[in-house]
N, C-alpha and C positions, 0 to 999 in steps of 0.2 A: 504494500500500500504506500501511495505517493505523499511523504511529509512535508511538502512544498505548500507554505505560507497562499492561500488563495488571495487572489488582488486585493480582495475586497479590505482582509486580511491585512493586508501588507497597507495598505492605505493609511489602517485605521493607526499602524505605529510608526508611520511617517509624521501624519499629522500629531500624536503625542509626544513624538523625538523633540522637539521644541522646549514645550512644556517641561520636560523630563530636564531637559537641560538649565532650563533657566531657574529649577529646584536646587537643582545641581549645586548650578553657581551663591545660590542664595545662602546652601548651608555654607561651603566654606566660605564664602563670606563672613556670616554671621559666625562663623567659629573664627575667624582672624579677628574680630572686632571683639569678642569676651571673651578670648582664650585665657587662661586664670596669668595673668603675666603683672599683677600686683607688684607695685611696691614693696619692698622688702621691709621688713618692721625694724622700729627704730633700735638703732644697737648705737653703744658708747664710741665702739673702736670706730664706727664710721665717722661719728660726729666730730671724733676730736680729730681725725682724718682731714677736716675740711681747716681745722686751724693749725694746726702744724705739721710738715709732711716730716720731719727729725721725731719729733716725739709721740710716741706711740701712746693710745690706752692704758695706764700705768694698773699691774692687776687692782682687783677690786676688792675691796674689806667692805665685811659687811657687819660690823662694830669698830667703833670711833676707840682709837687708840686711848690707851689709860692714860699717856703723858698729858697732862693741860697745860695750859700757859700761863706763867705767875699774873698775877691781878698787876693792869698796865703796860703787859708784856705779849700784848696780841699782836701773833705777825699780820706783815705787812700783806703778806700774801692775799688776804680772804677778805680783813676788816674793812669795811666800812659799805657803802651807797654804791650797787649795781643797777644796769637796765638793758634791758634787751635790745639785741646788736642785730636791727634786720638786715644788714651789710655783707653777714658771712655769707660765705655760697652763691650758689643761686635756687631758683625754684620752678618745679616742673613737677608734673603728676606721676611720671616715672625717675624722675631724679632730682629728690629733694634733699638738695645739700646744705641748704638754709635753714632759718627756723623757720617750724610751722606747726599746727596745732590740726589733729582730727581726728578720724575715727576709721575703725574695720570689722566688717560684720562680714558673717558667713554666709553664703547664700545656695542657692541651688537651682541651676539654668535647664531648661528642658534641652535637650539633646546635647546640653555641652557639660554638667556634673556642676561638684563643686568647684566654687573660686572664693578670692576675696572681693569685698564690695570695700573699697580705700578712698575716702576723702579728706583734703586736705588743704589749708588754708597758711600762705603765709603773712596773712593781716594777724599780726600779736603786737602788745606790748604790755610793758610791764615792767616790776623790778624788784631785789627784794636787798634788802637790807643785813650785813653779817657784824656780829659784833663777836670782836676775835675768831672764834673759832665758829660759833652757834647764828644759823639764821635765826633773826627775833622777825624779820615782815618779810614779808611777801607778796608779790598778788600777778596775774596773768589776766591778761584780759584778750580774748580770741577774735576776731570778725566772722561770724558765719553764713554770713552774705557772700564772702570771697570764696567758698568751698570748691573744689574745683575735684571733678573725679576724671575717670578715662572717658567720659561722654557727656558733653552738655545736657540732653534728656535727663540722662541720669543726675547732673547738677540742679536741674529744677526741682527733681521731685524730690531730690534729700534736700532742700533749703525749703519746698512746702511742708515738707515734716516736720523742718525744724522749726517753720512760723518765723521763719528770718524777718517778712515784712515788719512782725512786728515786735521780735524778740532778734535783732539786729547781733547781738552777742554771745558767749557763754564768760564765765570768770572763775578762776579759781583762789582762794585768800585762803593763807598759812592763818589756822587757828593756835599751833604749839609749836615752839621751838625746835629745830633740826641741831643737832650737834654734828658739825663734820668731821671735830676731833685734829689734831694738828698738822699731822700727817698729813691730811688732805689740803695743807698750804703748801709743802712741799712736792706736788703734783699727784700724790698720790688718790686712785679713783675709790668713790664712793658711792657702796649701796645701803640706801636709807629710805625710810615711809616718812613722808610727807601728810601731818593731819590737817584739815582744813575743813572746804566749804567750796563744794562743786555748783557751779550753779548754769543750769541748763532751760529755755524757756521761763525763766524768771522762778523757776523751781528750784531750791537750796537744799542741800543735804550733806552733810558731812562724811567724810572721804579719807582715804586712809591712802593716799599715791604712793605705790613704789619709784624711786626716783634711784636713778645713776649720775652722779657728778662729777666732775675733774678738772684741776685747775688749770690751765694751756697757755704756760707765756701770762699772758693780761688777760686772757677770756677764762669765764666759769661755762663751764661748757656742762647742760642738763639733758638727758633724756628720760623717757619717762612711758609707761602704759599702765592703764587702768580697766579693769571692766566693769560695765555696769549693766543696769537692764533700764530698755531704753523707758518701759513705762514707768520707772521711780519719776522720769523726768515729762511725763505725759506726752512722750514721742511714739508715734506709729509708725512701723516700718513702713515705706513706700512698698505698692507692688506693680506688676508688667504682667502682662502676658507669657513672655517666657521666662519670669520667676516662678518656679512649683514651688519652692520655700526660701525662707530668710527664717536667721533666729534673730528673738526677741532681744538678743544682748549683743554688746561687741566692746570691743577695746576703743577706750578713748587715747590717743598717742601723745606726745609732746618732743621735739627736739629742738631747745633754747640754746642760743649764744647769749651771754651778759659781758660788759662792758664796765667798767668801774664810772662811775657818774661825776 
């Protein structure tokens, strides 16, 4: 028996060959455009990367040396009036060597898996205050109007979530003192929790930031990630058609340059 395609047959997938193709194209497309290729999350050794190419990340302690500094005798190193240096770097959604301030949630794309969902702003300022060795102030204040992700679309609909129209900001303010401990005048890096008061949509809550620090030359060079869930702060995740999910929580990021004042 003859297996030969009848015209009629053959017609019908000439006329779909088209079709079939411009699917084609559409998935790789759409998979070049969200293939998970995020920003890499914020790390010390990169930051301090951007301020001096000689000196390296210096390892990290994660308790402030028992030595203090006699009363009067605060180095020079850390003491006194810092503020954020939007100068270092530069700023881009895949290569943020500057400061900037945002966020990353987990998601899940119909035919493409998981990825990250990364936004990020380099509208910051702020500054915080070190007496000898110990931050006494603090404070960060972010622009969430600047947020900038791998997709404009996707910039609208995280800034209507966030109610940027009308909640323009978020802030973070040191409620207890940081000890860096001496050591860390001497370059050496610091891991420590930051207590404060996160404040997201005009929503406040107290926060507990794990924070990385190191001193570089003249910059205090900060990083930082937090998570939270985003309804403490009466935020709804945004969705699409080809999100099948998002989680309800993500990391809030931080990578500061400060400057002595």
């Amino acid at each position: 028996m003859s297996t030969t395609p009848s015209p009629r047959r053959r017609r019908r997938w000439l006329l779909l060959l088209p079709a079939l193709v411009v699917v084609g194209i559409a998935v790789v497309v759409g998979w070049w455009l969200v293939r998970d290729d995020a920003p890499a999350e914020v790390s010390l050794e990169d930051a301090v990367s951007q301020v001096s190419t000689t000196q390296p990340a210096a390892p990290v302690t994660t308790q402030a040396p028992v030595t203090t500094p006699a009363p009067g005798a605060a180095p020079e190193g850390l003491d006194g009036a810092w503020t954020v240096d939007t100068s270092v770097g530069e700023f881009s959604y895949t290569d943020s060597t500057g400061t900037f301030v945002g966020f990353r949630v987990r998601e899940e794309l119909a035919g493409i898996g998981e990825i990250d969902a990364v936004g990020r702003t380099p509208e910051v300022s702020g500054s915080l205050t070190i007496d000898g060795t110990t931050v006494v102030e603090a404070e960060i204040v972010a622009d969430l109007a600047a947020l900038t992700t791998d997709d404009s679309r996707r910039d609208n609909k995280v800034r209507g979530a966030l109610g940027t129209d009308q909640y323009p900001t978020a802030s973070f303010r040191l409620t207890e003192p940081i000890e860096f401990g001496t050591a860390a005048a001497e370059g050496v890096g610091v891991a420590t929790q930051a207590t404060g008061e996160l404040t997201i949509r005009d929503v406040t809550r107290t926060v507990q930031l794990p924070l990385e620090a190191q001193l570089v030359d003249d910059v205090v060079v900060v990083v930082g990630s937090l998570r939270i869930e985003f309804t403490d702060y009466g935020v709804t995740v945004p969705s699409a058609p080809i999100v099948l999910s998002a989680d309800d929580f993500g990391d809030v990021e931080l990578q500061l340059f400060f400057r002595r004042s």
